[in-house]
C-alpha positions, 0 to 999 in steps of 0.5 A: 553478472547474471540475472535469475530468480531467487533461491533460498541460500541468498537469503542472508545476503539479501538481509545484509544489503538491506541492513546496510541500506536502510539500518534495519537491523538482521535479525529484524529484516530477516523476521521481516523477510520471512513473514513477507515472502514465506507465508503460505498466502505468498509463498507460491505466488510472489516472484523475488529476483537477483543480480548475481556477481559469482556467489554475491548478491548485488541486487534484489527485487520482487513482484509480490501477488496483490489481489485487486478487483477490477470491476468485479473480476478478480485479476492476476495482479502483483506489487513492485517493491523491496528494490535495491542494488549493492552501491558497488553495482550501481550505475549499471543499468542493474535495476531496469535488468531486474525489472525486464526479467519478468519478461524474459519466456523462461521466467515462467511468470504471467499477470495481468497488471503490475502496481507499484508506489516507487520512492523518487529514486526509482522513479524515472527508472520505472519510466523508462522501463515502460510504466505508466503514471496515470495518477498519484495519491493526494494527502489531505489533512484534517485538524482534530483536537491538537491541544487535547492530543498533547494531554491524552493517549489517543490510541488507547482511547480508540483501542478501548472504544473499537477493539482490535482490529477484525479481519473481514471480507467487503465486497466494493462498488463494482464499476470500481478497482481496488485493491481486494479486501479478503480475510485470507489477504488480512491474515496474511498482512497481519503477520508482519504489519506492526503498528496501531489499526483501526476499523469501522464501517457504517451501513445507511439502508442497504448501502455499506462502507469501509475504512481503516486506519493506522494511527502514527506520531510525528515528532513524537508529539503529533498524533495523526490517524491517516484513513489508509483505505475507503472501500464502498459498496455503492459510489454515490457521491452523497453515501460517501459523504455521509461515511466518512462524516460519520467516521469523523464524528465517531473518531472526535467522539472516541478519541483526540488525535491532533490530526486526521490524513488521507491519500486519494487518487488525484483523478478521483473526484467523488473522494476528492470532494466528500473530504473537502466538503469535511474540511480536509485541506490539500497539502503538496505531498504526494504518493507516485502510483505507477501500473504497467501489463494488458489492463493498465495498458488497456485502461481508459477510466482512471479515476474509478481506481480507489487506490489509498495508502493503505495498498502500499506494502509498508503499511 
């Protein structure tokens, strides 16, 4: 069994494993697979490795490059995600080997911070391998317009309204950390996110905030917007207040969605409290966020990190 980075040729056996894990289908995995690690935004940054038994791939994870601002600096930072170990090689301690090899001095790989949202699954796994869980990401919903919702196609009415999604760069608060929003990292994401998203900003004076939004039916007749990212130019508890009831208003206006649902990190009280004073109720649901590397273990203000649902890759 050998540890080792990615080459092209394992490629179809990588889409199988994940085909057989999750049903995705090949031909839409491999689509998947391509738009993800091949474009030119990732291509050369992004580090995939295997578990390989002979000529077989019996598993695969990745690091993909994730620009994050930290208090304005622009930092070297990469996403854990994509893992999975054959289930004729589980038990043997294939995942943590996966994980460790970005350590190893030949792997040639060098960051500042590692991110990931892992499933229960993996969980303890990262654990062990030296993570740490600072916070996890809190759902908060708000009832909307339910009995309308079931009439109406709230999407279209939001898509006529807004417009299609624009790709943007926005500057956040600098005594925060976020996920960086950058037109090149947008183009990137564009090319293999599907979905509804939607857009909006509001300025009061010279003060700026950012949001977007995925719309998504559950059960096929509840139509939630969850708010996937809130990106401010200045932290002022009262601005965010202010900005996010303008979007409220402005969704209500637009559109009728039986529900609107947002994940903030659980040490983040300024956002805990401009959602609960709109009305958004905390529900138990929650998101694992985990962070390892020199900033992660150097960090002693968690609650400045304004990490949301829409920095996890599968958004």
């Amino acid at each position: 069994m050998t540890i080792q980075k990615y080459e092209d040729w394992m490629r179809p056996q990588v889409v199988r494993l994940f085909d057989m894990e999750y049903s995705t289908g090949e031909s839409e995995f491999d689509r998947l697979f391509g738009s993800f690690y091949e474009h030119p935004f990732q291509r050369e940054m992004c580090i995939r490795i295997v578990a390989v038994d002979g000529e077989r791939v019996a598993g695969f994870q990745s690091f993909f490059y994730w620009p994050v601002m930290l208090r304005g600096r622009h930092v070297q930072a990469y996403q854990s995600g994509n893992s999975l170990v054959h289930p004729d090689y589980r038990g043997k301690g294939l995942f943590g080997k996966m994980l460790n090899y970005i350590h190893e001095p030949g792997s040639g790989f060098n960051c500042e911070l590692l991110i990931g949202f892992p499933v229960e699954a993996s969980y303890n796994s990262f654990m062990r391998n030296g993570w740490l869980n600072p916070f996890n990401l809190q759902w908060y919903i708000k009832p909307m317009n339910p009995l309308l919702s079931f009439l109406s196609n709230p999407e279209k009415q939001l898509q006529r309204a807004w417009g299609n999604r624009q790709q943007i760069d926005f500057a956040c608060d600098k005594k925060g950390i976020a996920v960086a929003q950058l037109k090149a990292f947008d183009d990137y994401r564009m090319a293999y996110e599907t979905g509804d998203f939607y857009r909006f900003s509001y300025t009061q004076d010279e003060k700026r905030a950012f949001f977007e939004m995925k719309a998504q039916r559950r059960k096929r007749v509840i139509r939630e917007l969850i708010i996937g990212k809130m990106l401010f130019s200045h932290h002022d508890a009262s601005f965010m207040r202010e900005a996010l009831r303008a979007l409220v208003k402005e969704v209500r206006k637009c559109a009728s969605f039986t529900m609107m649902s947002c994940a903030v990190n659980t040490s983040c009280e300024s956002e805990k409290i401009a959602l609960q004073a709109l009305g958004f109720k905390i529900i138990e649901r929650k998101i694992y966020f985990i962070a390892k590397g020199p900033l992660a273990s150097g960090e002693q203000d968690w609650s400045s990190w304004w990490i949301h649902r829409s920095d996890i890759d599968t958004w």
